[in-house]
DORO-716093 format. One record per residue: x, y, z of N, C-alpha, C in turn; residue in three letters. Coordinates in nm, 4 decimals, always signed. Each point is the difference from the previous one (the first is absolute). Example, Ala and Ser with C-alpha at 12.3 -4.5 7.8 and 13.67 -1.06 7.14 Angstrom:
2
n.c1:n.c2:n.c3:ca.c1:ca.c2:ca.c3:c.c1:c.c2:c.c3:code
+1.3190:-0.5690:+0.7800:-0.0890:+0.1190:+0.0000:+0.0900:+0.1200:+0.0000:ALA
-0.0350:+0.1050:-0.0720:+0.0820:+0.1190:+0.0060:-0.0770:+0.1090:+0.0730:SER
// end
This chain:
156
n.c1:n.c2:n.c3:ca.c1:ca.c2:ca.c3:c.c1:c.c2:c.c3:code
+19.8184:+18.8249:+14.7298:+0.0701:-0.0035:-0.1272:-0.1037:-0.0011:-0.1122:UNK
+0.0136:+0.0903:-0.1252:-0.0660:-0.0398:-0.1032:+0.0415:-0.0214:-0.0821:UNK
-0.1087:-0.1304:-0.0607:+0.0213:-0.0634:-0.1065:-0.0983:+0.0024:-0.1425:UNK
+0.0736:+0.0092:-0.1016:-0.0815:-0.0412:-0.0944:-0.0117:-0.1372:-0.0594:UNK
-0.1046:-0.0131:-0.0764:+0.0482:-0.1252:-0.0279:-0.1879:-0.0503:-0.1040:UNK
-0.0048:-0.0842:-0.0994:-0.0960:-0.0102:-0.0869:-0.0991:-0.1109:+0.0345:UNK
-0.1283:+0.0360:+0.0302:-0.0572:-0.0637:+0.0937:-0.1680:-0.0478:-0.0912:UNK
+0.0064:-0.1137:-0.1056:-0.0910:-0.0623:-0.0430:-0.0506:+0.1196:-0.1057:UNK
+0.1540:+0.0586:-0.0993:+0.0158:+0.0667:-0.1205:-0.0606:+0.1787:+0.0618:UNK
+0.0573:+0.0072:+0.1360:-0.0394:+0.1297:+0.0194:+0.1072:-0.0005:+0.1322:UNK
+0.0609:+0.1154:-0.0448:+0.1325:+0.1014:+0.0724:-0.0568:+0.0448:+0.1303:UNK
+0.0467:-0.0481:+0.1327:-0.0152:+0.0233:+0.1323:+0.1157:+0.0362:+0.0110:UNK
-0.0364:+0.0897:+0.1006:+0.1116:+0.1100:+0.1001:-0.0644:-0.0207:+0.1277:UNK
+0.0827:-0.0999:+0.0868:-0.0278:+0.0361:+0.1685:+0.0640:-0.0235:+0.0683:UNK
-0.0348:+0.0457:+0.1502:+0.1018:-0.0017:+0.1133:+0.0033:-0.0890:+0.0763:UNK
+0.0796:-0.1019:+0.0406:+0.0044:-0.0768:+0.0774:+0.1061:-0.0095:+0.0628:UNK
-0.0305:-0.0704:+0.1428:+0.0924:-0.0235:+0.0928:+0.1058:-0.1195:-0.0247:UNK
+0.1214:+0.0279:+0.0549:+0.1261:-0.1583:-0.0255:-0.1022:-0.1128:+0.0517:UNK
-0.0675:-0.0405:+0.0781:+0.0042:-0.0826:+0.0235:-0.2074:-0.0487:-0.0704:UNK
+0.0070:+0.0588:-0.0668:-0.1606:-0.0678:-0.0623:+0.0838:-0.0978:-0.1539:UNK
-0.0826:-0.0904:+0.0027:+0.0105:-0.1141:-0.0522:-0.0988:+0.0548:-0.1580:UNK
+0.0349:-0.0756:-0.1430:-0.0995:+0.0248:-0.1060:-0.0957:-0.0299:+0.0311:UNK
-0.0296:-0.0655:+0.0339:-0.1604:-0.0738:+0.0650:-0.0726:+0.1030:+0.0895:UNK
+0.0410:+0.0766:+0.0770:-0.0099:+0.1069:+0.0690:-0.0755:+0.1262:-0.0698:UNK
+0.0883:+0.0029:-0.0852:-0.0405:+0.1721:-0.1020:-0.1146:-0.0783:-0.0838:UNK
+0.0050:-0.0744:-0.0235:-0.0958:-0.0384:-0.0970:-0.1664:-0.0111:+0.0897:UNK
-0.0297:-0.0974:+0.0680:-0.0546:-0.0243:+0.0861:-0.0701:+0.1634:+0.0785:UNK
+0.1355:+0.0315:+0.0840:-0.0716:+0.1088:+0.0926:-0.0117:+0.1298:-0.0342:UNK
+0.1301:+0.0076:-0.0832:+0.0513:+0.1185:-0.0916:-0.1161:+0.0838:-0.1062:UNK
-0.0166:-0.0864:-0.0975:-0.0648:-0.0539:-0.1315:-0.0972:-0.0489:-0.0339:UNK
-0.0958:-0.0610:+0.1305:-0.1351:-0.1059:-0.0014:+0.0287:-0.0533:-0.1437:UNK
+0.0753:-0.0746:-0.0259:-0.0036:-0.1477:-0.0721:-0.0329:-0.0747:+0.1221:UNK
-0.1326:-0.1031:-0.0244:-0.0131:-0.0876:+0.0910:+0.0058:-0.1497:-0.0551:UNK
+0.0298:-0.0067:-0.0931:+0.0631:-0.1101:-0.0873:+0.1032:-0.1050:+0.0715:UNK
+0.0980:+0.1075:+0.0394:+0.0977:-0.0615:+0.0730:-0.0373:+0.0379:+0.1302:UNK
+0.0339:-0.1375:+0.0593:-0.0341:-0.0402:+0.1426:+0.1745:-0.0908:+0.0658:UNK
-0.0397:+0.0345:+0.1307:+0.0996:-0.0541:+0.0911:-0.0598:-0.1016:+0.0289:UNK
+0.0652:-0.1039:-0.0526:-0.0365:-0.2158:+0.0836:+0.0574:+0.0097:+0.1324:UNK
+0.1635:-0.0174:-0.1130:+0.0927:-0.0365:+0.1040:+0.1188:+0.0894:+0.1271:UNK
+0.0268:+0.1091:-0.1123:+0.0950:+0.0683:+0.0403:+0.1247:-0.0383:+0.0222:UNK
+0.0334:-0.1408:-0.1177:+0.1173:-0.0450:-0.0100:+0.0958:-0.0069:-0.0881:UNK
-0.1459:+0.0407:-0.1266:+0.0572:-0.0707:-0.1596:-0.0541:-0.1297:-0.0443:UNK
-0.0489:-0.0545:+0.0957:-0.0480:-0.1339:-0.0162:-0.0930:-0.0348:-0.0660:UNK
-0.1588:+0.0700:+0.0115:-0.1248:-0.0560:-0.0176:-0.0370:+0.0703:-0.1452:UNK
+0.0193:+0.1521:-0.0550:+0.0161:+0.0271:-0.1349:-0.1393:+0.0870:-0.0389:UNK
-0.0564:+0.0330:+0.1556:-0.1376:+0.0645:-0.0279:+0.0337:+0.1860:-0.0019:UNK
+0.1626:-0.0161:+0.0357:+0.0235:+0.1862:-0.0347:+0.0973:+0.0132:-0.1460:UNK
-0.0189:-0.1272:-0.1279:+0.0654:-0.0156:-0.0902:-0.0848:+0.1915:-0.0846:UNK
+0.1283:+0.0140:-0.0758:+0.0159:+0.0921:-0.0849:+0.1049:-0.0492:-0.1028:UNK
-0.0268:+0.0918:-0.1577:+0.0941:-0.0285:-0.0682:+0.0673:+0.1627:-0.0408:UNK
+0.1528:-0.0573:+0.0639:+0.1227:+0.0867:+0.0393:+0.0807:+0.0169:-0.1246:UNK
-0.0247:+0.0891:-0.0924:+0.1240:+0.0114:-0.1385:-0.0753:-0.1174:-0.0480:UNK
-0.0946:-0.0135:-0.0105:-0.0400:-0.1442:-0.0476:-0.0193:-0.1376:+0.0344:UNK
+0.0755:-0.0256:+0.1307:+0.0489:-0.1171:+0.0769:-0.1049:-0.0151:+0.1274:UNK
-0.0312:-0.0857:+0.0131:-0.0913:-0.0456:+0.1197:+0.0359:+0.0040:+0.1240:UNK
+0.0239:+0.0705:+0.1233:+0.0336:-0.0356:+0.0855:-0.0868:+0.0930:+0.1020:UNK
+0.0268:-0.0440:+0.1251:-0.0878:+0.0223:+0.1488:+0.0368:+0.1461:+0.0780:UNK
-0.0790:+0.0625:-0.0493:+0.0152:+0.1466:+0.0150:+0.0127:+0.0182:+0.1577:UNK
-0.0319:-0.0760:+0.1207:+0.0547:-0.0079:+0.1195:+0.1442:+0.0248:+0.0322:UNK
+0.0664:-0.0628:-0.1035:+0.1619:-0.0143:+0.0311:+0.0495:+0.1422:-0.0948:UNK
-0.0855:+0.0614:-0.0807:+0.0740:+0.0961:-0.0393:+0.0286:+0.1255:+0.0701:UNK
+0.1042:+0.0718:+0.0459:+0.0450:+0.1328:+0.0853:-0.1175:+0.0842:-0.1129:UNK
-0.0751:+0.0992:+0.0630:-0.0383:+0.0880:-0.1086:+0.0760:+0.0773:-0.0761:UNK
+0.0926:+0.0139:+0.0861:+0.0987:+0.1119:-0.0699:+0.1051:-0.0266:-0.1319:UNK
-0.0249:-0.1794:-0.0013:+0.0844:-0.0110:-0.0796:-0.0982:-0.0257:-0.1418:UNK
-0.1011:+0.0428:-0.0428:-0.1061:+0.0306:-0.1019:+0.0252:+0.1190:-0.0486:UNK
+0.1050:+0.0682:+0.0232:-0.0485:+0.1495:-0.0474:+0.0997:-0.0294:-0.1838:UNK
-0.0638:+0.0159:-0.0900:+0.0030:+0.0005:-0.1130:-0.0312:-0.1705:-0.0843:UNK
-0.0549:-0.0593:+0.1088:-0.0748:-0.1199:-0.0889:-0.1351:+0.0013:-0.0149:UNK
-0.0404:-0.0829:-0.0874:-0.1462:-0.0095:-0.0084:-0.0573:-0.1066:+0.0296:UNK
-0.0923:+0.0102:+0.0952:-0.1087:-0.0889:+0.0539:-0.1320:-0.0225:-0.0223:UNK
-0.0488:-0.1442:+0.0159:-0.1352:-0.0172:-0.1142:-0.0827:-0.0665:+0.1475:UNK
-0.0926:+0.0487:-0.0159:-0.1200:-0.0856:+0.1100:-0.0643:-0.0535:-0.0755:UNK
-0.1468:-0.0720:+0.1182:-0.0376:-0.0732:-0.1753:-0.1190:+0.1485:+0.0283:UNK
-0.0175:+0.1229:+0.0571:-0.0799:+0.0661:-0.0181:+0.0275:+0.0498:-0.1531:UNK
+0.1707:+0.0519:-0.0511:+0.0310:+0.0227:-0.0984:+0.0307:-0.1219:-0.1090:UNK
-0.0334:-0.1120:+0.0124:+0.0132:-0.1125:-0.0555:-0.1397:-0.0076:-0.0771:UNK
-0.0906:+0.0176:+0.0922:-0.1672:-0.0486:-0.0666:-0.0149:+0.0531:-0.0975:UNK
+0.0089:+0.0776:-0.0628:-0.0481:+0.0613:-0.1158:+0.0688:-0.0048:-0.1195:UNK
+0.0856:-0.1652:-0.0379:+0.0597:-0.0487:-0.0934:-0.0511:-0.1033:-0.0498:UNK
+0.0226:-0.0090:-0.1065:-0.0658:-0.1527:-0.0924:+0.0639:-0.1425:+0.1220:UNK
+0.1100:+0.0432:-0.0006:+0.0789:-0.1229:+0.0592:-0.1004:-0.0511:+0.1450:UNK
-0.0239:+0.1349:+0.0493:-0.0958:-0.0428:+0.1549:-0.1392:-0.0374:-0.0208:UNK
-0.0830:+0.0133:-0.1168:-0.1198:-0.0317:-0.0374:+0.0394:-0.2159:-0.0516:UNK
+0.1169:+0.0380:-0.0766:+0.0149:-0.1516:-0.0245:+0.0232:-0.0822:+0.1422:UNK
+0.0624:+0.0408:+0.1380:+0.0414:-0.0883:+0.0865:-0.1328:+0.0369:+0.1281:UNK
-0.0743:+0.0698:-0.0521:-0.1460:+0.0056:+0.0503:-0.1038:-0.0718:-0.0449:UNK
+0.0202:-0.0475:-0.1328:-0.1141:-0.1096:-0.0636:+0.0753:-0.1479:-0.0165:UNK
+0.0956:+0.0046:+0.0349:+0.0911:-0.1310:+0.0568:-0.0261:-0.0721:+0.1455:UNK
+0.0213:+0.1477:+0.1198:-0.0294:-0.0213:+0.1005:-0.1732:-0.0353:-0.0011:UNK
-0.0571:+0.0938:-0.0167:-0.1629:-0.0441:-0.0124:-0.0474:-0.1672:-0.0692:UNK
+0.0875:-0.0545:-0.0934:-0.0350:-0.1077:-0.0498:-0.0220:-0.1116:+0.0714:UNK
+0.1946:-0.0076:+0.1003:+0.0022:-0.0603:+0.0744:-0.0628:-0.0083:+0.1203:UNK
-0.0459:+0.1231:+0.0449:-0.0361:-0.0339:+0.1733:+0.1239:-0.0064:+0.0572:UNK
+0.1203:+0.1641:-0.0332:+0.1224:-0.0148:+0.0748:-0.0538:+0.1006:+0.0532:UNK
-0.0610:+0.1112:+0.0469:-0.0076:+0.0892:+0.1002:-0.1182:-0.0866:+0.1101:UNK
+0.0225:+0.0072:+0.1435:-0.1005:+0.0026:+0.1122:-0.0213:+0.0986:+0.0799:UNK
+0.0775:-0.0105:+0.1069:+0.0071:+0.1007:+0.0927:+0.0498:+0.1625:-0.1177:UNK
+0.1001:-0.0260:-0.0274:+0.0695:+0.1259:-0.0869:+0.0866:+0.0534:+0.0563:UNK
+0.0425:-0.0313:+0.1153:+0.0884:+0.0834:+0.0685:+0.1422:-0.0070:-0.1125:UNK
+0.0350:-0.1378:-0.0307:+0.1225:-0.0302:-0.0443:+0.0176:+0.0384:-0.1081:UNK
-0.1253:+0.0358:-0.0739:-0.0420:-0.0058:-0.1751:+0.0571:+0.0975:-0.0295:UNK
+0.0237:+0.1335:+0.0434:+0.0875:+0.1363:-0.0997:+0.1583:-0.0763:+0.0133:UNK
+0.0528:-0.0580:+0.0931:+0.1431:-0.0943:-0.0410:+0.0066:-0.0761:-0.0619:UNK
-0.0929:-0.1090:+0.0106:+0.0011:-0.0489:-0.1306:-0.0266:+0.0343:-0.1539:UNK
-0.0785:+0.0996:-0.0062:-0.0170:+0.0474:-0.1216:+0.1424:+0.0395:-0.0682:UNK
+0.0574:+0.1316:+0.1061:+0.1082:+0.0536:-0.0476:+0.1446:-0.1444:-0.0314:UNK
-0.0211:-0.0843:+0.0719:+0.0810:-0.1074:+0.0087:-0.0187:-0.0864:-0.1454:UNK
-0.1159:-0.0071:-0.0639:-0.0381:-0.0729:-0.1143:+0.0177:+0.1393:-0.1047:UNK
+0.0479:+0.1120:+0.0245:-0.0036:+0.1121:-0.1247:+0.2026:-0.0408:-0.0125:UNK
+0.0602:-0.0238:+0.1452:+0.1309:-0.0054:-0.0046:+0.0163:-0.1261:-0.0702:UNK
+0.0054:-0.0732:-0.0101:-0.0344:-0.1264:-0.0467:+0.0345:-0.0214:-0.1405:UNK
-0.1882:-0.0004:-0.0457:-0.0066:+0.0524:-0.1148:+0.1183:+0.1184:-0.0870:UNK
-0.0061:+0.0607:+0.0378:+0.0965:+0.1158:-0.0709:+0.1582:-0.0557:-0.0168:UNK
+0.0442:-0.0394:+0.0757:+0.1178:-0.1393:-0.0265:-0.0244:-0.1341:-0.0769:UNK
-0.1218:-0.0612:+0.0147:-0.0582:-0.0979:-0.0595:-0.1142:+0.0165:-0.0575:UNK
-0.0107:+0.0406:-0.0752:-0.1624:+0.0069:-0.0993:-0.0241:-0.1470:+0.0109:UNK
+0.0398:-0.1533:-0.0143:-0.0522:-0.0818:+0.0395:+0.0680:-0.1468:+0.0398:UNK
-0.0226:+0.0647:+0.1458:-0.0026:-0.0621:+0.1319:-0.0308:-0.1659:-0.0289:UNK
+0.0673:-0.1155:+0.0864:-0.0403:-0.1100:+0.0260:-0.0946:+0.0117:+0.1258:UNK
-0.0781:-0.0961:+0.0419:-0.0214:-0.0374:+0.0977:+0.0575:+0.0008:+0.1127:UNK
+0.1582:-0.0637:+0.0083:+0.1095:+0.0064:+0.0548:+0.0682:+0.1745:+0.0538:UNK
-0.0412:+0.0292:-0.1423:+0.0923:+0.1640:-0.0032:-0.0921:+0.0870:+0.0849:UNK
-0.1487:-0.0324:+0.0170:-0.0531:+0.0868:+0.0537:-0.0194:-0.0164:+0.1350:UNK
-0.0070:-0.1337:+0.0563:+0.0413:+0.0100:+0.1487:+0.1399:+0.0761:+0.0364:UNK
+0.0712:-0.0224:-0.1024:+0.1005:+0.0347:+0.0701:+0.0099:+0.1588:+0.0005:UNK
-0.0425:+0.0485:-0.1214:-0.0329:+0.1557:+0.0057:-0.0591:+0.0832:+0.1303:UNK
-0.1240:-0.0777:+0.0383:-0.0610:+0.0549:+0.0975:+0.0407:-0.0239:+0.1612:UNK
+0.1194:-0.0994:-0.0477:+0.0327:-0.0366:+0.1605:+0.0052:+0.0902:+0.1408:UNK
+0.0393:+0.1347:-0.0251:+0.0374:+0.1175:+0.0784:-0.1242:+0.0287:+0.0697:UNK
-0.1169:-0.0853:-0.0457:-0.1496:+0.0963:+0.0266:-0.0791:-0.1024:+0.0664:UNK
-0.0430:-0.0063:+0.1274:-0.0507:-0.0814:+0.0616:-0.1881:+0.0102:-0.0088:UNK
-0.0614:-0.0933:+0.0505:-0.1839:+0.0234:+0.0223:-0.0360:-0.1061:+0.0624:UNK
-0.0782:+0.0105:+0.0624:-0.0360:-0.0814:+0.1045:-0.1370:-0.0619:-0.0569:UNK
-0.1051:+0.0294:-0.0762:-0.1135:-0.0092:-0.0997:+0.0403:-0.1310:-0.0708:UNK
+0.0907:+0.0183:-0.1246:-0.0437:-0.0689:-0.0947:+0.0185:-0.0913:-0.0285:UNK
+0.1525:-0.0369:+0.0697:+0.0691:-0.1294:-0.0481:+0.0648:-0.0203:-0.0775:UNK
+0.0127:+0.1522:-0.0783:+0.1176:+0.0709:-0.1126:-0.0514:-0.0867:-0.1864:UNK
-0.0707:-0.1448:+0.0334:-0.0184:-0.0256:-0.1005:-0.0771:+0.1212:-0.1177:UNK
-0.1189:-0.0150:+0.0586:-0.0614:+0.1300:-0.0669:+0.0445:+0.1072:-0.0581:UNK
+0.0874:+0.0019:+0.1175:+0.1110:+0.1389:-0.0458:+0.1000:-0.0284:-0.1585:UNK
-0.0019:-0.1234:+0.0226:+0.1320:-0.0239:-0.0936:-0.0729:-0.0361:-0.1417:UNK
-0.1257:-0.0289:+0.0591:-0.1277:-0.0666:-0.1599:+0.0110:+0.1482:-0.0385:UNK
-0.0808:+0.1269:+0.0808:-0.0069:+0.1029:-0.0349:+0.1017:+0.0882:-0.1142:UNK
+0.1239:-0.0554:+0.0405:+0.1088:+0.1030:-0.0560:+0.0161:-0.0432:-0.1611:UNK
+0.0322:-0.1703:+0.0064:-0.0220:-0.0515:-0.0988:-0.1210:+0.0201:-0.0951:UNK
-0.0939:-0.0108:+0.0410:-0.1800:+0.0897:-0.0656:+0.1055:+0.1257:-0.0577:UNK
+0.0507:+0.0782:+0.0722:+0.0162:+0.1604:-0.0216:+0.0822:+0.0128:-0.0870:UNK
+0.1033:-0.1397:-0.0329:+0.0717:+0.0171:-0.0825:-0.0568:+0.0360:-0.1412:UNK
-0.1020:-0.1191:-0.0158:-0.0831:-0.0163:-0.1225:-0.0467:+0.0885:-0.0368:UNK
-0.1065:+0.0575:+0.0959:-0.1129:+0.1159:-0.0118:+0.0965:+0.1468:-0.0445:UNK
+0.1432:-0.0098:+0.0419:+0.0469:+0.1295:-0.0217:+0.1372:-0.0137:-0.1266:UNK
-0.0109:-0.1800:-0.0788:+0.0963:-0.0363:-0.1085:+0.0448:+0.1518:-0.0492:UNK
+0.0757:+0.0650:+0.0038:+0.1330:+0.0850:-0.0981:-0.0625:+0.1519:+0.0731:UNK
-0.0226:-0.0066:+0.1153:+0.0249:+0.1141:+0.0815:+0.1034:-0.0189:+0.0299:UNK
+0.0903:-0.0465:+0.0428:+0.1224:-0.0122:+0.0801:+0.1165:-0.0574:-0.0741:UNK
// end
């Protein structure tokens, strides 16, 4: 089946099978290596993308049902003010280690933010809840976002 569909502000046309997953085209399709498979449940938040805008685990998405939305990696994410601010946030804190988890969380603190330009303490655990890491202890993570808020005041 082909689909179109707007892929980090640039128009893709491709073919895929019923049964490949978004995470799939992107990944094997597409070499975005951004997004990664944790879990393969929905659970862990390391194949997060933002869907029409909305954060969710590109594992659980049918590919087929993308054809006329637009999807953001953070490959098409990096090259915004907003990702330089939650990059000198993250860097402040000491929220990236390993990195595996870090393109979900990033995209997870852009979803966030963009609903909340500014986040509690409270609001941001709870923001990032969807996104698991085994590294940090999430504090960092959550100092980080808060940093990113600051560093990126009236981007969002």
């Amino acid at each position: 089946m082909r689909i179109d569909f707007k892929l980090n502000n640039q128009v893709v046309s491709i073919d895929v099978e019923h049964s490949k997953r978004l995470l799939d085209v992107l990944r094997d399709d597409l070499n975005l290596t951004s997004v990664k498979e944790g879990c393969a449940e929905g659970e862990c938040g390391a194949c997060s993308v933002l869907f029409n805008g909305m954060l969710v685990n590109s594992c659980l998405i049918p590919a087929v049902n993308i054809s006329g939305c637009e999807i953001v990696t953070l490959e098409g994410y990096r090259g915004t003010k907003r990702f330089e601010a939650i990059k000198q946030g993250f860097e402040q804190c000491g929220s990236v280690q390993c990195g595996f988890c870090t393109p979900g969380f990033v995209l997870a603190a852009e979803a966030l933010l963009s609903s909340n330009p500014n986040p509690s303490k409270d609001e941001v655990i709870k923001g990032i809840e969807g996104n698991l890491c085994r590294c940090t202890g999430y504090q960092m993570i959550v100092d980080g976002i808060l940093a990113a808020k600051e560093v990126g005041k009236g981007l969002w």
